[in-house]
C-alpha positions in Angstrom: 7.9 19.2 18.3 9.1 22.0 16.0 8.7 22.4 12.9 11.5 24.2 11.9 12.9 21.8 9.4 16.3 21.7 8.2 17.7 21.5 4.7 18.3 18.0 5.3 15.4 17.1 6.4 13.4 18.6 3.2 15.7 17.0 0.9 15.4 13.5 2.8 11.3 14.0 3.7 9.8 16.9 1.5 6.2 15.5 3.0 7.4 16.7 6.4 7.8 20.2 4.9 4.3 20.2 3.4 3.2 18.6 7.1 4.7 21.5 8.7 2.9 23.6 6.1 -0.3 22.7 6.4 -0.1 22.6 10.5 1.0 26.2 9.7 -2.5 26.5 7.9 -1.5 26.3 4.3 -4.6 24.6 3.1 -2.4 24.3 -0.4 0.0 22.1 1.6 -2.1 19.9 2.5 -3.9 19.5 -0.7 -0.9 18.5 -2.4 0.2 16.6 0.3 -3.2 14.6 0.0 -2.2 14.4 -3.8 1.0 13.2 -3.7 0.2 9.9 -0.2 -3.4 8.8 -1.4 -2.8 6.8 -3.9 0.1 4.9 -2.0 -2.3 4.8 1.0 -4.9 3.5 -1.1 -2.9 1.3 -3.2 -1.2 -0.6 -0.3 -4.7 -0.6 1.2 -6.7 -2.2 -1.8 -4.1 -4.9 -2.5 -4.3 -6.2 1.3 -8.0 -5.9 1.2 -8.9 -6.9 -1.7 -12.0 -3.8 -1.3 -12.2 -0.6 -2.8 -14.7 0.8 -1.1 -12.7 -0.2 2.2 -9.7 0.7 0.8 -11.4 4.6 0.5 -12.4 4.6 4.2 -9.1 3.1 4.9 -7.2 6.3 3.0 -9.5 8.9 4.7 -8.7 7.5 8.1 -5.6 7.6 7.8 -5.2 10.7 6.3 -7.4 12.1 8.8 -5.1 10.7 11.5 -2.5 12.8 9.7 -4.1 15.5 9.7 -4.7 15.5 13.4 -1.3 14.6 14.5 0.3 17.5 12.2 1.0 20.5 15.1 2.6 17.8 16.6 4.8 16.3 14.2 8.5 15.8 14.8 10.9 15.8 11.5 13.5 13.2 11.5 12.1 10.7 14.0 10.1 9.3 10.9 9.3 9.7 7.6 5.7 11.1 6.8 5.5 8.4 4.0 6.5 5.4 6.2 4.1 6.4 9.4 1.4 6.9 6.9 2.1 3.7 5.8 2.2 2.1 8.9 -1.4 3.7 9.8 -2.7 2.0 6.8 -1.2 -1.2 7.8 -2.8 -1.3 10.8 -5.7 -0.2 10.4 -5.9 -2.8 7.1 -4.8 -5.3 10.1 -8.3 -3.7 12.2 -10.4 -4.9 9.9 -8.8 -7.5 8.8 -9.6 -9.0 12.4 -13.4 -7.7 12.3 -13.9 -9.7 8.5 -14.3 -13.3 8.5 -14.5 -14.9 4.9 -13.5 -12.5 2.2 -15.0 -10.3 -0.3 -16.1 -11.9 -3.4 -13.5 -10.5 -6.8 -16.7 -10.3 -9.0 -17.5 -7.2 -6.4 -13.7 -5.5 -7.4 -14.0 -3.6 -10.1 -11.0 -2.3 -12.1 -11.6 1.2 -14.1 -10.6 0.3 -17.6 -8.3 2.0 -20.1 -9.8 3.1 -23.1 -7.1 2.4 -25.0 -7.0 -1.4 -24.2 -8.7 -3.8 -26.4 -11.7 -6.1 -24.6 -9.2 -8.6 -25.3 -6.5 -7.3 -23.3 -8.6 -5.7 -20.8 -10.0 -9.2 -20.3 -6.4 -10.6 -19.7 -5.5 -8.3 -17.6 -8.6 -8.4 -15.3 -7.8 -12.4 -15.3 -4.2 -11.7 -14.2 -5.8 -9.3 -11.2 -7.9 -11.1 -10.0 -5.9 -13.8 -9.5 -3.0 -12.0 -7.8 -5.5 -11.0 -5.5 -6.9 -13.8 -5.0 -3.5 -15.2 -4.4 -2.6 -12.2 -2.3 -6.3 -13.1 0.1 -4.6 -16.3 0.9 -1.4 -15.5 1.8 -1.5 -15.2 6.1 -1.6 -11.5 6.6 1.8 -10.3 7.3 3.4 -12.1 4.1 0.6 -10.4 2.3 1.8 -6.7 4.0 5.2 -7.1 3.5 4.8 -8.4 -0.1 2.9 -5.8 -1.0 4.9 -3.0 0.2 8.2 -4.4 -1.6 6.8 -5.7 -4.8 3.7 -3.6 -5.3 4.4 -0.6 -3.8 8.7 -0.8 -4.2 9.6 0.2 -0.7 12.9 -1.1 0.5 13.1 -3.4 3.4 14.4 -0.9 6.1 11.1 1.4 5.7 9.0 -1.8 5.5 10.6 -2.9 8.7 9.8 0.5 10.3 5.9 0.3 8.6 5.3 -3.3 10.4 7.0 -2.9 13.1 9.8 -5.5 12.9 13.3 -6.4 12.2 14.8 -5.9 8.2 15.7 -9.9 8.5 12.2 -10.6 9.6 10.7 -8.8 6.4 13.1 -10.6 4.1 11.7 -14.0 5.9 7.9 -12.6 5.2 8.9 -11.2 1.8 10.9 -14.9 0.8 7.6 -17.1 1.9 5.3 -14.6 0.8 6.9 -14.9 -2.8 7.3 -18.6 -2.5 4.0 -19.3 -1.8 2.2 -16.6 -4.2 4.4 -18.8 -7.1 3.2 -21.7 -5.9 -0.8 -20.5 -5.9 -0.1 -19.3 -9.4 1.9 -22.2 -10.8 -0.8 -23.5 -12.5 -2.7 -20.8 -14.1 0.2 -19.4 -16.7 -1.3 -21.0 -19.8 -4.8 -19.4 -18.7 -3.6 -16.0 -17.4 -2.0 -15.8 -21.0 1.9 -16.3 -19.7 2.2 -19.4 -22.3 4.8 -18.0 -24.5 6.4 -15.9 -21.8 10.0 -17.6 -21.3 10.2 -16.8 -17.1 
């Protein structure tokens, strides 16, 4: 339970550092550790959701959780990243369980870019909502593990460690999840604006 991290571990997991920080009571710590994992947290959690508002709660809680297991946090049995991620998960998976039906896309709201045209703001809204639509009907794990390794970009040994599985079993989930997102997409391309696009 210490926290007296080596050089290794600061490289490999500078969030434990700032962990060890703030359970030090560095309130700067923790702000910039809150910086730096929300919007993975929240990101990961929106895209299995499908809710912002959810996907908030979902952040705070697990940040929260964080926060709370900090004096007690043990560098090198886990990255801070990867358990936070694995909070998320689950807790996405909690109320996953409580929801039956989904929440309706006209409820999702994307902030816009100024600098996009209506046009393309439009499009891209389209293409959203239908990956998440896609995404809502993919069974829950493929939708985790996609998520994590093509939205978020982990690799598959820290997704592996996130759901609680084997690497081979989050290639399987990752494979169908793919698969079958192509598959609920296949015949939207011309509509989502992908009719000139050669792949």
């Amino acid at each position: 339970m210490s926290f007296d991290a080596s050089i290794d571990d600061v490289v490999d997991d500078p969030d434990a550092a700032l962990l060890a920080r703030y359970a030090q009571g560095d309130a700067a710590a923790a702000r910039l550790l809150t910086v730096q994992l929300s919007p993975r947290a929240f990101g990961h959690a929106f895209r299995v959701l499908g809710d912002r508002s959810e996907a908030e709660d979902v952040t705070q809680d697990a940040l929260m959780r964080l926060w709370k297991i900090a004096p007690e946090w043990r560098s090198g049995e886990a990255k801070v990243s990867t358990w936070l991620y694995r909070v998320v998960a689950n807790l996405c998976t909690d109320r996953l369980r409580k929801r039956r039906g989904g929440v309706p896309l006209e409820d999702i709201a994307e902030p816009a870019d100024p600098a996009e045209s209506a046009e393309a703001r439009l499009q891209r809204g389209a293409r959203e909502d239908a990956l998440q639509t896609a995404l809502d009907a993919l069974p829950e794990r493929q939708r985790q593990a996609v998520v994590l390794r093509h939205i978020e970009g982990l690799a598959n040994p820290e997704i592996a460690q996130i759901l609680e599985i084997g690497v081979e079993a989050v290639e399987s989930l990752t494979a169908r999840g793919k698969r079958a997102l192509t598959a609920l997409l296949a015949g939207q391309r011309e509509a989502l604006g992908y009719e000139d696009d050669k792949t």
